[in-house]
C-alpha positions as CSV (number, residue, x, y, z in Angstrom):
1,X,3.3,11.7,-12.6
2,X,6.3,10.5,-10.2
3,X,5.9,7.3,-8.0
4,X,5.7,9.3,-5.3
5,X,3.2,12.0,-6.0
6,X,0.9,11.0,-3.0
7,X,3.3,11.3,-0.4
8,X,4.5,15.0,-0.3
9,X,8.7,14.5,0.4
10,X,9.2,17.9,0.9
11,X,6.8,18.6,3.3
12,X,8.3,15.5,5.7
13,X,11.6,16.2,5.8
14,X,10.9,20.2,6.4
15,X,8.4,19.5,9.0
16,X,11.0,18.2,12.0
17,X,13.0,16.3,13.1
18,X,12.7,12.1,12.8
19,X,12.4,10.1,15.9
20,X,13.2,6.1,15.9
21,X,10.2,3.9,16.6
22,X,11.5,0.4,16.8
23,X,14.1,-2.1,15.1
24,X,13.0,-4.9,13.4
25,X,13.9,-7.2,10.8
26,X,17.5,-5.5,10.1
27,X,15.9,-2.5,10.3
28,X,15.7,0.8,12.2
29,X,12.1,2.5,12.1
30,X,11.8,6.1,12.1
31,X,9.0,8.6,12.0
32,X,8.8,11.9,10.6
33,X,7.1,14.8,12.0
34,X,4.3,14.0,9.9
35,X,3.9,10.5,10.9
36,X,5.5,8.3,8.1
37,X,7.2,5.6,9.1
38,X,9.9,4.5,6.6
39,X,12.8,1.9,7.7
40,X,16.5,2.8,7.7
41,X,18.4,-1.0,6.7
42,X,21.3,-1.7,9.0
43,X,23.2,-2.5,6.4
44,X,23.6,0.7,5.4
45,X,24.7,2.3,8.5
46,X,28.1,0.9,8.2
47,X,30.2,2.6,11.2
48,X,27.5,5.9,11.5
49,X,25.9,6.4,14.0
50,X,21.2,6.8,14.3
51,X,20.0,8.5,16.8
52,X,16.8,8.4,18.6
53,X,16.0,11.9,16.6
54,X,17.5,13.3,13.4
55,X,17.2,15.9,11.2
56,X,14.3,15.3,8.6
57,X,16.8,16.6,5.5
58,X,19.0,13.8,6.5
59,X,16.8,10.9,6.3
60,X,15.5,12.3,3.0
61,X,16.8,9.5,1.3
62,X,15.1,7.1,3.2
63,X,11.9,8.4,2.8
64,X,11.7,8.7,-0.5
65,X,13.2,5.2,-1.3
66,X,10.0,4.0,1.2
67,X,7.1,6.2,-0.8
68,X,8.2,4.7,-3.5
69,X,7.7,0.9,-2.4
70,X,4.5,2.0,-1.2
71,X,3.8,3.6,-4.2
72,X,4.6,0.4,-6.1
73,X,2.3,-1.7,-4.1
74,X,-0.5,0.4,-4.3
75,X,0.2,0.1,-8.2
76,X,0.0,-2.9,-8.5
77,X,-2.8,-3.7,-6.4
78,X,-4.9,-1.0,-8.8
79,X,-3.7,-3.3,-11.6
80,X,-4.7,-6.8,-10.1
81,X,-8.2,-5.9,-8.5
């Protein structure tokens, strides 16, 4: 079982496109057509450009690096309690 077996990948960046929410912290908040909210770091945006809506395929990356931190947490939250 992957980290990321409760969030379905796939089925986010198929669904639409991703619109930005908010920046925050160094970095820029985006939802998917589904509603998950992942963050984009600024640092990594070196001379591209975000805009207010992108293609879900191309914030792929994104998403799955955030599942996986929430995946993590949720991890080792089963393991303290």
């Amino acid at each position: 079982m992957s980290a990321v077996d409760n969030i379905d990948i796939k089925a986010h960046v198929t669904a639409g496109p991703c619109v930005f929410v908010r920046a925050k912290a160094g970095n820029l908040w985006y939802r998917s057509a589904l509603g998950f909210e992942f963050p984009v770091p600024m640092s990594d945006m070196g001379d591209a450009t975000f805009d207010a809506e992108i293609k879900g395929m191309m914030m792929m990356r994104y998403i799955r690096k955030h599942a996986e931190v929430i995946a993590r947490e949720r991890q080792q939250q089963a393991t303290a309690a």
